[in-house]
N, C-alpha and C positions, 0 to 999 in steps of 0.2 A: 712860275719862275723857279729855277731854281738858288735858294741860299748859299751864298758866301759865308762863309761861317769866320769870326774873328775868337779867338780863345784867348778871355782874361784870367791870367793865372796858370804854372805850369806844373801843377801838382801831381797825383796820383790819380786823382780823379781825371783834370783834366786832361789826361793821357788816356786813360777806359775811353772816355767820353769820342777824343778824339781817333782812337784807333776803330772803333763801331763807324762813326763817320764814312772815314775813308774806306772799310772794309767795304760800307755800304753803298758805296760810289757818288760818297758828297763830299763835295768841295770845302776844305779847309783854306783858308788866305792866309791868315795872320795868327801870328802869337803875341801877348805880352805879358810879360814879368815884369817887376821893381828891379830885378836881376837879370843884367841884358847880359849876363853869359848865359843862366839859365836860360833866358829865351833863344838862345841861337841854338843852344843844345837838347830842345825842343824839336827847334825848325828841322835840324839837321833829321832828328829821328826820324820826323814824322812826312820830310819831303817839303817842307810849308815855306812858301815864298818871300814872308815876311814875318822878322821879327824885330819885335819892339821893345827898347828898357823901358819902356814906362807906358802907365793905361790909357793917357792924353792920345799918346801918338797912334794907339791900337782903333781906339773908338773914333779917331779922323782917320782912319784909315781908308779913302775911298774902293779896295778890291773888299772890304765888309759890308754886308749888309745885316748881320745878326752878330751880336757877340754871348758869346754863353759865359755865364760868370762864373769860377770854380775855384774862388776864394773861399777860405773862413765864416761864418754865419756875420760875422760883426760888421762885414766889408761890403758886405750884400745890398744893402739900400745905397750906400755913397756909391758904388760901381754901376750898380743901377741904373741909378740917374746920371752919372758919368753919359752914360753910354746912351741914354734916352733923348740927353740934350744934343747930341750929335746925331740924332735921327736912324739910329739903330734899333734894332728887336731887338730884345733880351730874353734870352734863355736863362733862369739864375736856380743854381743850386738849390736844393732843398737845406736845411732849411729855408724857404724862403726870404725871411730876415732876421730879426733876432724878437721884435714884437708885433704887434697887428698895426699899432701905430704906425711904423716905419714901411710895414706891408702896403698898406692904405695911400701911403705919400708914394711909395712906387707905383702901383696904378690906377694913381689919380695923375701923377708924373705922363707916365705911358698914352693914358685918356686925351690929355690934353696936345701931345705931339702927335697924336695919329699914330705911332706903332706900337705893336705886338709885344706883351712881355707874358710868357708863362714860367712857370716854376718847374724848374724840374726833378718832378715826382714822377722818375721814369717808368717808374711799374703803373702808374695809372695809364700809360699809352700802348701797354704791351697785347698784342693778339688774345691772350688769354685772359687778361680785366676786359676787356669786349665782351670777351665770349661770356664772362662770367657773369658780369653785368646785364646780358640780356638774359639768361637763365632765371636770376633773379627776380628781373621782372617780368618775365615768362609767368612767374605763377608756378613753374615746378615745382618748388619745395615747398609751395604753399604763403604767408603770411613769415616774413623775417619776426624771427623773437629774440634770437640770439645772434652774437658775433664776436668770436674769439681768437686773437692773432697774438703774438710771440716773436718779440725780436732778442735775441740774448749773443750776445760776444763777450768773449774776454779782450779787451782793446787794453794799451799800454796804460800803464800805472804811475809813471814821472806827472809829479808835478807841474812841471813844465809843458807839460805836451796842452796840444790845444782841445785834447777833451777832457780836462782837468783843468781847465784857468777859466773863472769865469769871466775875466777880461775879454776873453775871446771866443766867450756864447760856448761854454764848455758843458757837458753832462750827457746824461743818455737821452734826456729829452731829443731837443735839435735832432741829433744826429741817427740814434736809432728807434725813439718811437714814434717821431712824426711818421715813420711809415705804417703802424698800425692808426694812428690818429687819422690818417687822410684817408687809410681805405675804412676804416669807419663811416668819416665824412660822406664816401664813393658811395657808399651803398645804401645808409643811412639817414646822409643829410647830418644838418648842424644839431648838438645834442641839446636838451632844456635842464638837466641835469649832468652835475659834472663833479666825482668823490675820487680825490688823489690820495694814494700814499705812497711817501717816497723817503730815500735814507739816501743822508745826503754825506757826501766825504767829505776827510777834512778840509778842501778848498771849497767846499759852500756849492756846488756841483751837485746836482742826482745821480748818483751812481746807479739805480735802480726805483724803476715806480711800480705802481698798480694802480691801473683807473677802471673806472665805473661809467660810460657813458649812457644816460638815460633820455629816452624819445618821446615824443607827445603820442604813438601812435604804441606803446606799451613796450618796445622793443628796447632790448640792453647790449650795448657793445662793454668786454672784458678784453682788456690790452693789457700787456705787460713788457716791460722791456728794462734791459739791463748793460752796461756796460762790461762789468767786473764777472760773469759768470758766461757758461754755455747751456746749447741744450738745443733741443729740435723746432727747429723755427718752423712751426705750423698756421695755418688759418681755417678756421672752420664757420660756414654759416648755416645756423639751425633756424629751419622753420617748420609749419605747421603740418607740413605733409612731407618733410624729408628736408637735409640739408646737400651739404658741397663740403667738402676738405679738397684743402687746397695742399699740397705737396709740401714738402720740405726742398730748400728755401720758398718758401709763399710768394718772399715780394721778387724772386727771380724767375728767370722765364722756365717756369715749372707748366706740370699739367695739374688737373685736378678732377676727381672723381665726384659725383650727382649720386647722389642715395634717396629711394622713397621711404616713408615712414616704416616699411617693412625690409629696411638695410638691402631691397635689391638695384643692382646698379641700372639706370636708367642714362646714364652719359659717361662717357671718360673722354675728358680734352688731354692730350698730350700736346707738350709746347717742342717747337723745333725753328731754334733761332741760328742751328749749324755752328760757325765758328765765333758768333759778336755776342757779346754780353746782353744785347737786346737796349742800349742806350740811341742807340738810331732814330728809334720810332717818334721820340719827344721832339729830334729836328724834323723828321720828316710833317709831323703835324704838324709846327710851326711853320713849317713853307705853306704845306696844304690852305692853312688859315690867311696868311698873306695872299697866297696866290689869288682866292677866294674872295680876298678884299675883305675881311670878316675882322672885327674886333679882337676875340677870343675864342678859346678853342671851350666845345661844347664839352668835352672830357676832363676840364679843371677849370672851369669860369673864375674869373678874379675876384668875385666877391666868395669864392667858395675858397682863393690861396686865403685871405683873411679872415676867414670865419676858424680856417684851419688854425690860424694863427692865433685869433683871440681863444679857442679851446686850449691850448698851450699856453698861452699866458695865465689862462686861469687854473690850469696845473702846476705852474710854476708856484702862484703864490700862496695856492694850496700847501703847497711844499716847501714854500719860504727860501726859495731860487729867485735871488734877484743880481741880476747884470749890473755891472758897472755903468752911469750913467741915466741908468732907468728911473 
């Protein structure tokens, strides 16, 4: 089959999200927003047939059959299951939710209705986490020991803004280091050891960490990620007979060069996504999986969105991040 796609929320994101769609010749239906002018000035942009003030009418929307969620972290479980109990798939933002708890009730939710919810951690669907992932476990570089990625931006500094409130699941956690935490997760599995530091701003927020993840099989993942500074967002995996760098942006659709223990090149993946940001590929699996009649997609199983989830929770309280509510 192909997906109908319903978009909850008309943000920034959900505009990427949905111009990769239709670049890539999938079907958008519906918008909705809280703001049904926003939403019409959405519709308008993007061609979209229908638009919705509100998320009731979005997720009955019979021309949907998925809604991708591109809310805020904190909206992420209630939108969710919104959307679950009306017997749609769910595509939902990364953060996934705001804790493993809430993670857990979405696809136990999902489980019980019969459909499909993945997270989208768009860089694990990308051509080149494939290719990288099977090099890995190729055996080319030998035995993984190491794994080193880098997310750093300078992002706005208002108070107000919603990566400074923690009302609204704010800090660099969520937002930019679950992406070195998952592709940890990708490559590594769930850690047995888990050493945060982190400096937190005046709203009680991480403005920046450093973790430590440690494996039963002797191997260490070093992540670091920041909100308040810059720098060359790299990833590197080192093993016992050579590693992988992975290009600057890492979690974008980059290439990345195979090195053996003697630094000569043995692979260079070049990525070539043409004109889309490369967010496509997370609907295209979620059809693929549907179509399939398959639970979940083999590239981020839902007990591995929560495992994702519980390693962040326990950085958080490492670091004395606690949400509103929690």
């Amino acid at each position: 089959m192909t997906i109908r796609w319903g978009i909850l929320g008309a943000g920034g994101i959900a505009a990427t999200f949905t111009s990769d769609l239709l670049g890539a010749g999938l079907p958008v239906s519906a918008v909705g927003s809280r703001d049904a002018a926003k939403s019409r000035e959405f519709a308008e942009r993007f061609g979209i047939a229908h638009a919705h003030g509100g998320y009731d009418d979005l997720v009955s929307d019979p021309t949907v059959d998925a809604v991708y969620v591109a809310t805020p972290h904190v909206f992420h479980a209630e939108q969710a299951l919104l959307a679950i109990a009306a017997g749609k798939h769910v595509l939902v933002e990364k953060a996934f939710t705001i804790n493993a708890t809430e993670a857990q009730s979405v696809v136990d939710a999902a489980a019980a209705a019969g459909v499909v919810v993945l997270e989208a951690m768009w860089t694990r669907y990308l051509p080149q986490s494939a290719r990288l992932r099977s090099v890995v476990r190729s055996g080319a570089i030998g035995e993984v020991r190491l794994l080193t990625a880098l997310h750093l931006q300078s992002l706005p500094t208002d108070p107000r803004h919603r990566l400074n409130d923690p009302a609204l699941g704010g800090g660099a956690l969520l937002d930019l280091g679950v992406y070195p935490v998952s592709f940890a997760h990708d490559l590594l599995g769930a850690p047995t050891d888990i050493a945060t530091v982190g400096v937190l701003s005046d709203q009680g927020v991480d403005a920046r960490h450093a973790v430590t993840l440690g494996y039963a099989n002797g191997a260490t993942a070093q992540l670091y990620s920041a909100l308040d500074s810059t720098g060359r967002n790299i990833a590197v995996v080192h093993g016992t007979a050579g590693r992988i760098e992975v290009d600057a942006t890492w979690y974008n659709p980059v290439g990345f060069t195979v090195y053996d223990s003697d630094d000569a090149v043995i692979e260079r993946y070049d990525a070539d996504e043409g004109s889309l940001r490369g967010m496509h590929h997370q609907a295209i699996e979620l059809d693929r999986v549907v179509s399939a009649g398959e639970s979940e997609s083999p590239l981020l199983p839902t007990a591995e969105i929560v495992d994702v989830m519980r390693t962040m929770d326990e950085m958080r309280r490492q670091m004395g991040v606690r949400y509103p509510g929690e």
